[in-house]
DSSP file (Angstrom, degrees, kcal/mol; ACC not computed):
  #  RESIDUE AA STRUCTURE BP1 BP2  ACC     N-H-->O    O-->H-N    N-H-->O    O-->H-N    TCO  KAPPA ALPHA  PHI   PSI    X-CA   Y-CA   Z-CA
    1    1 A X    >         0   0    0      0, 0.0     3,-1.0     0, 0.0     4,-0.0   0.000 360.0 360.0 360.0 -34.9  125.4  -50.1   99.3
    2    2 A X  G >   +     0   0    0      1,-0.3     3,-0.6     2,-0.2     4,-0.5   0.631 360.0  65.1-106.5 -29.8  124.3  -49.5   95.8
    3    3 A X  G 3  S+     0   0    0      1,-0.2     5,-0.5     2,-0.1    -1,-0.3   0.813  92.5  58.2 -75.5  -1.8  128.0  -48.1   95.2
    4    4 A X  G X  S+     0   0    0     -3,-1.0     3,-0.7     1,-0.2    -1,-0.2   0.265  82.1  93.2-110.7   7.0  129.6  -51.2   95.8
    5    5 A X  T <  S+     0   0    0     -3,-0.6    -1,-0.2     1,-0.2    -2,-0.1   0.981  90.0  43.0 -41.2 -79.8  127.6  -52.7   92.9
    6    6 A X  T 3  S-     0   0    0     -4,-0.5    -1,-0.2    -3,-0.1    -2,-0.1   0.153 109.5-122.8 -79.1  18.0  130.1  -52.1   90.7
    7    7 A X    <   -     0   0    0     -3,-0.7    -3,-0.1     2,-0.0     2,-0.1   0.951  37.7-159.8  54.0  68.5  132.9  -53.2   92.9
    8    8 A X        -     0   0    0     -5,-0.5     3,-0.0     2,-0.1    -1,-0.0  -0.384  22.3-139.6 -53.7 146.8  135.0  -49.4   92.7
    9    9 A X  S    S+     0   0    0     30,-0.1    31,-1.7    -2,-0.1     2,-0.2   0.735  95.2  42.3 -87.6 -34.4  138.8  -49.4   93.6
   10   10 A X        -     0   0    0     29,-0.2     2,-0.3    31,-0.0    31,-0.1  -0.580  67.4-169.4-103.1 161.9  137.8  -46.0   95.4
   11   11 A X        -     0   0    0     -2,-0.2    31,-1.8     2,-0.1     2,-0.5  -0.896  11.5-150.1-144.5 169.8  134.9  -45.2   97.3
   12   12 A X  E     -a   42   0A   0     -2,-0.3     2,-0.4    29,-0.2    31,-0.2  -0.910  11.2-167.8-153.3 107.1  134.2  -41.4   98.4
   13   13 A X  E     -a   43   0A   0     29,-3.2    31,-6.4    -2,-0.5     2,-0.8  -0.869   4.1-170.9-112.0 134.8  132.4  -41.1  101.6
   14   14 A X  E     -a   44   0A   0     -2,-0.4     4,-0.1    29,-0.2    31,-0.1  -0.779  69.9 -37.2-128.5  94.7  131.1  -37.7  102.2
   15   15 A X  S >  S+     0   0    0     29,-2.3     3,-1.7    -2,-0.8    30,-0.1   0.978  74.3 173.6  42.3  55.9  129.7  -37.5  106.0
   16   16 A X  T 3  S+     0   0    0      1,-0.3    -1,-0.1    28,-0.1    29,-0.1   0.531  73.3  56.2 -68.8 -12.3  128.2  -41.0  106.3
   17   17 A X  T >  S+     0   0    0     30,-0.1     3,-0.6     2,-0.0     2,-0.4   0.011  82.0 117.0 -98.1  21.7  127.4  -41.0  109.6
   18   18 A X  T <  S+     0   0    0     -3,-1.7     3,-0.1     1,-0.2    -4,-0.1  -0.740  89.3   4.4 -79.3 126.6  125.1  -37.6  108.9
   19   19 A X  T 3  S+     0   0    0     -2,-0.4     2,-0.3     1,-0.3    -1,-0.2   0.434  98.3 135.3  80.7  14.0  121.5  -38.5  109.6
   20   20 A X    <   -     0   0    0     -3,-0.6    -1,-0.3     3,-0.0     2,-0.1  -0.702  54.3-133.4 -87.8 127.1  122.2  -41.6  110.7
   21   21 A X    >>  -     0   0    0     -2,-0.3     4,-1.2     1,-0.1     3,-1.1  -0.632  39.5-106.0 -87.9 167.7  120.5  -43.2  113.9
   22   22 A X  H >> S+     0   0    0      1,-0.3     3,-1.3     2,-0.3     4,-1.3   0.959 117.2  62.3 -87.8 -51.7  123.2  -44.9  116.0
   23   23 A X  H >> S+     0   0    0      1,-0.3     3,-0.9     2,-0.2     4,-0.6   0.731 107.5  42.2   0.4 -73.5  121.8  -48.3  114.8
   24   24 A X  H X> S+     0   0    0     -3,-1.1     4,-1.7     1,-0.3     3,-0.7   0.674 102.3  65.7 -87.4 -10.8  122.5  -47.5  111.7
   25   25 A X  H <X S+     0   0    0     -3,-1.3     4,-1.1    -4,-1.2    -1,-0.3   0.803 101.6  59.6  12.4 -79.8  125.7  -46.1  112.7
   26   26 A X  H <X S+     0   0    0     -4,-1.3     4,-1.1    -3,-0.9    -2,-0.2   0.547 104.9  39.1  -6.7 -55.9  126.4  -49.5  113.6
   27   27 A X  H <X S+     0   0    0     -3,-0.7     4,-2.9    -4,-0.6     5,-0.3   0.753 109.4  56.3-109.2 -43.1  126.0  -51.3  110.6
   28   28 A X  H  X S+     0   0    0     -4,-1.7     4,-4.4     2,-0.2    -2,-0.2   0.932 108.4  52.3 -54.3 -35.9  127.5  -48.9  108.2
   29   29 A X  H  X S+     0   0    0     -4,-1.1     4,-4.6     2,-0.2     5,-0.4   0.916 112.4  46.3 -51.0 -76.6  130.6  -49.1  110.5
   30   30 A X  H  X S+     0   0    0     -4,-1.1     4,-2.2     2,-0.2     5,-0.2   0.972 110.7  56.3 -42.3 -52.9  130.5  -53.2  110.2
   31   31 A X  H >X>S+     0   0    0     -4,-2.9     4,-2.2     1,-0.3     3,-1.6   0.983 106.9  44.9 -73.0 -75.3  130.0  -52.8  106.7
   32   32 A X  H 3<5S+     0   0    0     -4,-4.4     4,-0.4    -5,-0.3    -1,-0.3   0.672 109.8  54.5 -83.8   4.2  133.1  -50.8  106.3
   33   33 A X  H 3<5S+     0   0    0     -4,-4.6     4,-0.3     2,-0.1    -1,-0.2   0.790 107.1  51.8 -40.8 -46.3  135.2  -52.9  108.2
   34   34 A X  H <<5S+     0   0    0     -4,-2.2     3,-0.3    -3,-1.6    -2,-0.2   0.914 118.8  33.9 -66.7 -37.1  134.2  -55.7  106.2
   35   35 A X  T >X5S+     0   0    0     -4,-2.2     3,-5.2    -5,-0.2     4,-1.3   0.772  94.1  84.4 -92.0 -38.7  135.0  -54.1  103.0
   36   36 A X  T 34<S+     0   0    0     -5,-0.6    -1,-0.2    -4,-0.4    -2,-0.1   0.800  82.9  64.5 -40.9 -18.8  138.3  -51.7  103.7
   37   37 A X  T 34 S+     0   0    0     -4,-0.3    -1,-0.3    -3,-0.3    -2,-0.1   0.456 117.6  26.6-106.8   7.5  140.6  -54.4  103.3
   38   38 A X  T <4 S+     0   0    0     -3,-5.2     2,-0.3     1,-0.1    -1,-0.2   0.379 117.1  68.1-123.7  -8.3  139.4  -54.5   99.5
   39   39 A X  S  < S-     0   0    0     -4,-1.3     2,-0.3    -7,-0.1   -29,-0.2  -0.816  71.3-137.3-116.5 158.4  138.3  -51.0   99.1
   40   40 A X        -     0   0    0    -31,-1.7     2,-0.3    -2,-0.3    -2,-0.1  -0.553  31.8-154.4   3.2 131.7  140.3  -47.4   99.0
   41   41 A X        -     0   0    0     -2,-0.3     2,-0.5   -31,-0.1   -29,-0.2  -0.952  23.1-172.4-116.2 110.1  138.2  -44.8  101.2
   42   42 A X  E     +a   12   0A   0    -31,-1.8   -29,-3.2    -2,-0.3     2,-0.7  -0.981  23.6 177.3 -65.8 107.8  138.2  -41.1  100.8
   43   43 A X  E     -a   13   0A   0     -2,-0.5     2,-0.7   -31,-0.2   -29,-0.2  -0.865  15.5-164.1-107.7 105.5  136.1  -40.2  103.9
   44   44 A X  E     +a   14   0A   0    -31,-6.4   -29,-2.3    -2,-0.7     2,-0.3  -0.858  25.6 164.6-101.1 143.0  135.4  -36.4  104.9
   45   45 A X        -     0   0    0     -2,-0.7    -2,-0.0   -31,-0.1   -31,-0.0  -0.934  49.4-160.0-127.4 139.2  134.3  -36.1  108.2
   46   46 A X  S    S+     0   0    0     -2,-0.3     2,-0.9     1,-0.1     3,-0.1   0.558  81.6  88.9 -87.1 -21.7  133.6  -33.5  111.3
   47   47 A X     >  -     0   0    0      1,-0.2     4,-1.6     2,-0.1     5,-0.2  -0.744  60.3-173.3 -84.0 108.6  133.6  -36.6  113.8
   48   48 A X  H  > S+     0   0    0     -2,-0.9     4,-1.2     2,-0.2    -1,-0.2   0.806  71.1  48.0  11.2 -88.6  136.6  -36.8  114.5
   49   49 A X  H  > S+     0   0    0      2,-0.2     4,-1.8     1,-0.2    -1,-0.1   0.816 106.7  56.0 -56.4 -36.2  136.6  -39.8  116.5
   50   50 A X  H  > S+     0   0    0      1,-0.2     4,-2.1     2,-0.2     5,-0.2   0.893 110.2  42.9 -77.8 -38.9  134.7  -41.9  114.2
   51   51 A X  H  X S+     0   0    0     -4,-1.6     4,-1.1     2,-0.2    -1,-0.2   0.856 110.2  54.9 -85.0  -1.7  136.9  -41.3  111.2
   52   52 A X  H  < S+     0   0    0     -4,-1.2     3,-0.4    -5,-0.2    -1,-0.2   0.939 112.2  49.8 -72.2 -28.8  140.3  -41.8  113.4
   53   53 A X  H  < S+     0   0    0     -4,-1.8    -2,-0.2     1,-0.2    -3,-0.1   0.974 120.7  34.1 -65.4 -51.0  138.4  -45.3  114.3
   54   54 A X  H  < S+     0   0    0     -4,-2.1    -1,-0.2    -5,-0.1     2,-0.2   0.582 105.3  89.9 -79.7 -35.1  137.8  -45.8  110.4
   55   55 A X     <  -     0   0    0     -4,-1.1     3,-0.1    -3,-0.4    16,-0.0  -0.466  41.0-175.9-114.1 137.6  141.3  -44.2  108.8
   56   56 A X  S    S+     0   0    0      1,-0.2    16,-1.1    -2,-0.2    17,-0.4   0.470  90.6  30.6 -97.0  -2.3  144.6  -45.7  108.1
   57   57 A X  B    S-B   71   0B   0     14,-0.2     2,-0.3    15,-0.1    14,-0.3  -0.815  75.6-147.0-167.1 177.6  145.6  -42.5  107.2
   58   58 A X        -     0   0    0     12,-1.0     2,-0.3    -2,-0.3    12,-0.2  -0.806  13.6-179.5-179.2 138.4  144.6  -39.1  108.5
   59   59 A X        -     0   0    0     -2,-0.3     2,-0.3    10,-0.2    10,-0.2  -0.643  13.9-158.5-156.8 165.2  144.4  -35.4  105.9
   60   60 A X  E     -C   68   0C   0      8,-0.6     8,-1.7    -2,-0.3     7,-1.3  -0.699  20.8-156.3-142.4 118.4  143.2  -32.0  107.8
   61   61 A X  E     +C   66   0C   0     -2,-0.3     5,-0.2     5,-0.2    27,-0.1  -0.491  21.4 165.9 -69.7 157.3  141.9  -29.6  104.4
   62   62 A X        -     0   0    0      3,-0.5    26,-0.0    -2,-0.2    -2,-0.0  -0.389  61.2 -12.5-168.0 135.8  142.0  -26.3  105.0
   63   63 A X  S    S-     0   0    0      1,-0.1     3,-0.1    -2,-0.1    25,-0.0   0.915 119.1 -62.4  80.7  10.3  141.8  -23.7  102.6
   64   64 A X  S    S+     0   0    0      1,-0.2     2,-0.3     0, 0.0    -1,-0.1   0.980 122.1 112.4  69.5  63.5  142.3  -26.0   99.5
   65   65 A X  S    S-     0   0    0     -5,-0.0     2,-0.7     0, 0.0    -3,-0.5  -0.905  77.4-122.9 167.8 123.6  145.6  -26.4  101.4
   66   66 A X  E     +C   61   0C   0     -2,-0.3    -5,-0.2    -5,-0.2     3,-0.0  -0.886  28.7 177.9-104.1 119.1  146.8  -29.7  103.2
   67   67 A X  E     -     0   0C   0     -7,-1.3     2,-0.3    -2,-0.7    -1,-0.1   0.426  67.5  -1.9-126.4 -23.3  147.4  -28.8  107.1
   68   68 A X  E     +C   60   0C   0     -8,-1.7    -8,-0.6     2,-0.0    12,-0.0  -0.970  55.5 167.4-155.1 173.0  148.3  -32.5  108.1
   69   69 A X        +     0   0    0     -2,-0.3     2,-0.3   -10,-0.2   -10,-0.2  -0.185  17.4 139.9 171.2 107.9  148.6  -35.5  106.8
   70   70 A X        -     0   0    0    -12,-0.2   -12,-1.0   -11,-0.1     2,-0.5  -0.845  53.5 -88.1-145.0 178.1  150.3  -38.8  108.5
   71   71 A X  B     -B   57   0B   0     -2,-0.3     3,-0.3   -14,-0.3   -14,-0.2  -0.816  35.6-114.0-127.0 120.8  149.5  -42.3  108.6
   72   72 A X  S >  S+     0   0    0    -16,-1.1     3,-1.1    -2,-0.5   -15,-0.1   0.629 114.1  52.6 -32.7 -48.3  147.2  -43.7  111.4
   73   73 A X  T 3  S+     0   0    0    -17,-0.4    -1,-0.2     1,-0.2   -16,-0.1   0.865 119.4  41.9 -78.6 -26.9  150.2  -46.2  113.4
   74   74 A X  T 3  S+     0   0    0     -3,-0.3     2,-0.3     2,-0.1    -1,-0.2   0.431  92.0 122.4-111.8  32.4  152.4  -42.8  113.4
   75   75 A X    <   -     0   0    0     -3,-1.1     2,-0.5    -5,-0.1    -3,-0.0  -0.636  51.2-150.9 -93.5 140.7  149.6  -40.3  114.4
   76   76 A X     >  -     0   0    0     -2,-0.3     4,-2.0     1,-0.1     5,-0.1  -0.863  10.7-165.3-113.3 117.1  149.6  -37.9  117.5
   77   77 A X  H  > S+     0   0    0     -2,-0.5     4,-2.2     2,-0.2     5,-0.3   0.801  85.4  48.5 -83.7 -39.4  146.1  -37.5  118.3
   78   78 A X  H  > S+     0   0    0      2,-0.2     4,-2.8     1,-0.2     5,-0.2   0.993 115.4  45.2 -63.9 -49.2  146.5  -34.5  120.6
   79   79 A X  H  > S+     0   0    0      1,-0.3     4,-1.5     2,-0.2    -2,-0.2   0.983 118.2  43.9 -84.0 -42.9  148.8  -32.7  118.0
   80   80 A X  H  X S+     0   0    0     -4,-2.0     4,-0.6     1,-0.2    -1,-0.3   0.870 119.3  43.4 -62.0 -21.0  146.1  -33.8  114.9
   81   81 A X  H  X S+     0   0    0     -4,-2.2     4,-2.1     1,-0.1    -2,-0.2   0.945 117.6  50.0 -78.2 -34.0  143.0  -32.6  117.5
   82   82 A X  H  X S+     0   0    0     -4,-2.8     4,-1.8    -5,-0.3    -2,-0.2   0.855 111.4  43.9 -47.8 -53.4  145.4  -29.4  118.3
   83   83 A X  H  <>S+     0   0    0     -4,-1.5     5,-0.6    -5,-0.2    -1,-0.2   0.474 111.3  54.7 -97.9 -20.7  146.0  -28.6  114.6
   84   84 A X  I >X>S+     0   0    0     -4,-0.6     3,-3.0     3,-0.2     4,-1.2   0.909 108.5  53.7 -78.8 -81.3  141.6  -29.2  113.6
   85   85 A X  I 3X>S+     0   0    0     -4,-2.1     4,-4.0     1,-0.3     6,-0.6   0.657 116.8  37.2 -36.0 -88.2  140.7  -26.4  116.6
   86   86 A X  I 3<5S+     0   0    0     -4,-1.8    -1,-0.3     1,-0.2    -3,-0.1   0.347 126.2  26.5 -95.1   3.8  143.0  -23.9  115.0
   87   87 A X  I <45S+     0   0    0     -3,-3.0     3,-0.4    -4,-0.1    -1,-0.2   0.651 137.8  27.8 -93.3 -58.5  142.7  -24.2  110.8
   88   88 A X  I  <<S+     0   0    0     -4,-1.2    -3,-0.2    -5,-0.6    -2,-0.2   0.721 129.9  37.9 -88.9 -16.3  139.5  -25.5  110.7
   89   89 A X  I  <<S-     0   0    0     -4,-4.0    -1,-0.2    -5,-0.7    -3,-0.2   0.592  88.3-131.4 -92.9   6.2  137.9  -24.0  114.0
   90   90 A X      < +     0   0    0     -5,-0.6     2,-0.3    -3,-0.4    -4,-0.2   0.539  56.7 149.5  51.5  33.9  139.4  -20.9  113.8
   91   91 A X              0   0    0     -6,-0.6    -1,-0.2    -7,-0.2    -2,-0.2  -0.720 360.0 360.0 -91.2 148.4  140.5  -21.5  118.0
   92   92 A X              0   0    0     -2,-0.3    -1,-0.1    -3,-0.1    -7,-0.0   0.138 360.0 360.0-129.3 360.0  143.3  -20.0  118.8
């Protein structure tokens, strides 16, 4: 909350739902619904799910190295879950 003080064009969320009880889960979630439509997000995440719920657009890192990267309406979820297991879990 205390970043959005200064009203930022960008915001840089770095595993925001880490430590979080689902409550507050919750609310952070509301929150950046309420805000996205004014705000820029970088989000990195391991949930999956929560940042495909969250993302208009969609990156896999790996390696300094950008492994995907498409825009939410024209995203294949199997081929982005497909493409996580085998840069970033090393599954094969």
């Amino acid at each position: 909350a205390r970043a959005l003080l200064h009203r930022p064009s960008v915001l840089f969320l770095d595993e925001p739902h880490t430590g979080l009880d689902p409550h507050a889960v919750d609310i952070l979630e509301s929150l950046l619904d309420t805000i996205r439509q004014d705000h820029t997000f970088i989000m990195i995440t391991h949930n999956i799910e929560r940042g495909l719920a969250l993302c208009s657009k969609a990156m896999i890192l790996y390696n300094g190295q950008i492994a995907f990267y498409q825009n939410k309406a024209d995203l294949d979820k199997d081929m982005f879950h497909e493409i996580y297991r085998r840069k970033v879990k090393g599954e094969c």
